[in-house]
N, C-alpha and C positions, 0 to 999 in steps of 0.2 A: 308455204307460200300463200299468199292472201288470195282469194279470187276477188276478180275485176264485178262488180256492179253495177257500174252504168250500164246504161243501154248502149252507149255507143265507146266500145274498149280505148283505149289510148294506145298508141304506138310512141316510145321514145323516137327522136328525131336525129339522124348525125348531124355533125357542127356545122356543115356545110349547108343546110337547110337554112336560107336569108328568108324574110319575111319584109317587106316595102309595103307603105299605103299609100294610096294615092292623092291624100291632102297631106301627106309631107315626104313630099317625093324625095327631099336628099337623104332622110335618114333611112338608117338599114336595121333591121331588129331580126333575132336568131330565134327559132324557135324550139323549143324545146319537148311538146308534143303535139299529137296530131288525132285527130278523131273524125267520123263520121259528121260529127255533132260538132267541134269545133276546135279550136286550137287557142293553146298555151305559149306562150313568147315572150321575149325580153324584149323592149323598145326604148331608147335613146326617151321619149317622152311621154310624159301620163297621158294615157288616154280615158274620156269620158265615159263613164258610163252610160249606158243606153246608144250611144253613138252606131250610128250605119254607116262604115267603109269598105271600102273596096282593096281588098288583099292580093298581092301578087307574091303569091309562097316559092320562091326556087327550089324545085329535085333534083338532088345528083345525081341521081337512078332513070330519071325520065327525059325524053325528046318535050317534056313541055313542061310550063310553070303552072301553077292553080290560079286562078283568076276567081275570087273568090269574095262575096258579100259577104261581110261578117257583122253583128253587132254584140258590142264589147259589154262583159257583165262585171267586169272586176278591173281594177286596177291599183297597181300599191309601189311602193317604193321597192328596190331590190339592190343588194348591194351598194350600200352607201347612198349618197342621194343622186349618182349622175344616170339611174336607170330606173328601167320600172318591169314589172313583170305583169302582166296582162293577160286576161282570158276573154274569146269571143266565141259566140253561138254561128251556127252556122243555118237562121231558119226557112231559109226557102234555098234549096238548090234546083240548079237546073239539072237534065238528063245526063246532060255533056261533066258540068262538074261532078257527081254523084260519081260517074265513072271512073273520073281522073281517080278521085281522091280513093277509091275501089281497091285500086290498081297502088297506089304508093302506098295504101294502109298494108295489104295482101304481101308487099315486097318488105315492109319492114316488120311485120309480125310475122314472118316466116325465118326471118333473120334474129329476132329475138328468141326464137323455139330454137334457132338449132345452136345460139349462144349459151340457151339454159340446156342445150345436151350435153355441152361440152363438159372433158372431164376438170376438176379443178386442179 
Protein backbone atom coordinates (compact mmCIF):
# COMPACT_ATOMS: atom_id res chain seq x y z
CA UNK A 1 0.00 0.00 0.00
CA UNK A 2 1.34 3.32 -0.94
CA UNK A 3 1.73 5.82 1.96
CA UNK A 4 -0.30 9.16 1.87
CA UNK A 5 2.25 12.41 1.56
CA UNK A 6 0.61 15.35 1.74
CA UNK A 7 0.47 17.04 4.76
CA UNK A 8 -3.01 17.13 4.93
CA UNK A 9 -4.17 13.04 4.19
CA UNK A 10 -7.49 12.54 2.17
CA UNK A 11 -10.55 10.82 3.39
CA UNK A 12 -12.65 9.05 0.52
CA UNK A 13 -16.14 10.56 0.89
CA UNK A 14 -19.61 8.47 0.82
CA UNK A 15 -22.06 9.36 -2.13
CA UNK A 16 -24.11 11.13 0.13
CA UNK A 17 -21.68 13.89 0.76
CA UNK A 18 -23.43 16.98 -1.79
CA UNK A 19 -21.23 19.93 -2.07
CA UNK A 20 -23.34 23.58 -3.09
CA UNK A 21 -21.65 27.13 -3.74
CA UNK A 22 -23.02 29.79 -3.10
CA UNK A 23 -22.83 31.73 -6.57
CA UNK A 24 -24.65 28.79 -8.13
CA UNK A 25 -27.03 27.96 -5.73
CA UNK A 26 -29.22 25.49 -8.02
CA UNK A 27 -26.47 23.20 -8.79
CA UNK A 28 -25.30 20.31 -6.54
CA UNK A 29 -21.92 18.73 -6.93
CA UNK A 30 -20.63 15.38 -5.07
CA UNK A 31 -17.64 15.15 -3.50
CA UNK A 32 -15.51 12.70 -3.61
CA UNK A 33 -12.65 13.64 -1.08
CA UNK A 34 -12.00 15.51 1.77
CA UNK A 35 -8.97 16.93 3.59
CA UNK A 36 -7.78 19.35 6.11
CA UNK A 37 -6.20 21.26 3.28
CA UNK A 38 -9.13 21.09 0.90
CA UNK A 39 -11.51 19.06 -1.28
CA UNK A 40 -11.96 17.16 -4.36
CA UNK A 41 -15.57 17.30 -6.22
CA UNK A 42 -17.63 16.72 -9.12
CA UNK A 43 -19.60 19.92 -10.21
CA UNK A 44 -22.42 20.29 -12.80
CA UNK A 45 -19.85 23.46 -13.96
CA UNK A 46 -16.07 24.59 -14.62
CA UNK A 47 -15.06 26.48 -12.14
CA UNK A 48 -12.19 29.00 -12.29
CA UNK A 49 -9.31 28.85 -11.29
CA UNK A 50 -8.04 31.05 -8.44
CA UNK A 51 -11.69 31.82 -7.59
CA UNK A 52 -12.83 32.31 -3.76
CA UNK A 53 -16.17 30.51 -2.82
CA UNK A 54 -18.09 29.76 -0.36
CA UNK A 55 -18.73 25.94 0.05
CA UNK A 56 -21.57 24.28 1.90
CA UNK A 57 -20.44 20.48 2.07
CA UNK A 58 -23.34 18.15 3.48
CA UNK A 59 -22.40 15.18 6.26
CA UNK A 60 -24.31 12.22 6.62
CA UNK A 61 -22.53 11.51 9.95
CA UNK A 62 -23.03 15.02 11.19
CA UNK A 63 -25.82 17.38 13.09
CA UNK A 64 -24.11 20.12 10.60
CA UNK A 65 -22.86 20.93 7.09
CA UNK A 66 -19.17 22.63 6.57
CA UNK A 67 -19.56 26.15 5.75
CA UNK A 68 -16.52 26.60 4.05
CA UNK A 69 -14.16 29.20 2.08
CA UNK A 70 -12.52 27.44 -0.58
CA UNK A 71 -10.21 28.65 -3.51
CA UNK A 72 -10.23 26.46 -6.43
CA UNK A 73 -6.76 25.26 -8.02
CA UNK A 74 -7.85 23.09 -10.75
CA UNK A 75 -10.49 22.32 -12.82
CA UNK A 76 -11.19 19.94 -15.99
CA UNK A 77 -13.72 18.20 -17.80
CA UNK A 78 -14.87 14.82 -16.26
CA UNK A 79 -16.87 12.24 -17.74
CA UNK A 80 -17.87 13.46 -21.07
CA UNK A 81 -18.48 17.18 -21.23
CA UNK A 82 -21.80 17.61 -18.93
CA UNK A 83 -19.27 17.66 -15.66
CA UNK A 84 -16.18 18.80 -14.34
CA UNK A 85 -14.11 17.64 -11.46
CA UNK A 86 -12.50 20.35 -9.38
CA UNK A 87 -10.16 20.81 -6.53
CA UNK A 88 -10.08 23.68 -3.91
CA UNK A 89 -7.62 24.84 -1.19
CA UNK A 90 -8.85 25.53 1.98
CA UNK A 91 -6.46 28.71 3.07
CA UNK A 92 -7.58 30.42 6.00
CA UNK A 93 -9.93 28.45 8.37
CA UNK A 94 -11.62 29.63 11.15
CA UNK A 95 -11.59 27.74 14.76
CA UNK A 96 -15.20 26.59 14.34
CA UNK A 97 -14.40 25.04 10.76
CA UNK A 98 -10.95 23.48 11.69
CA UNK A 99 -13.03 21.58 14.22
CA UNK A 100 -15.95 20.57 11.94
CA UNK A 101 -13.80 19.22 9.39
CA UNK A 102 -11.61 17.47 12.62
CA UNK A 103 -14.44 15.69 13.41
CA UNK A 104 -15.73 14.31 9.65
CA UNK A 105 -12.11 13.63 8.65
CA UNK A 106 -11.51 11.35 12.24
CA UNK A 107 -15.10 9.58 11.53
CA UNK A 108 -14.15 8.68 7.93
CA UNK A 109 -10.49 7.51 8.34
CA UNK A 110 -11.47 5.41 11.06
CA UNK A 111 -13.92 3.86 8.89
CA UNK A 112 -11.40 3.42 6.07
CA UNK A 113 -8.98 1.50 8.84
CA UNK A 114 -11.46 -0.83 9.82
CA UNK A 115 -12.69 -1.44 5.92
CA UNK A 116 -8.65 -2.17 5.18
CA UNK A 117 -9.16 -4.67 8.37
CA UNK A 118 -11.50 -6.41 6.89
CA UNK A 119 -11.16 -9.91 5.76
CA UNK A 120 -11.30 -10.31 1.88
Amino acid sequence: MQQERRTHPRVKCPASFRIMIDEHPEEVGQVLNLSMGGVTFIFPEKLQHKDVLDFIITCPVTPFNLNIHGEIIWSKVFSGKDKFISGAVFPYLSEEEVAHLRRVIAIFSSEMEQDRKKPA
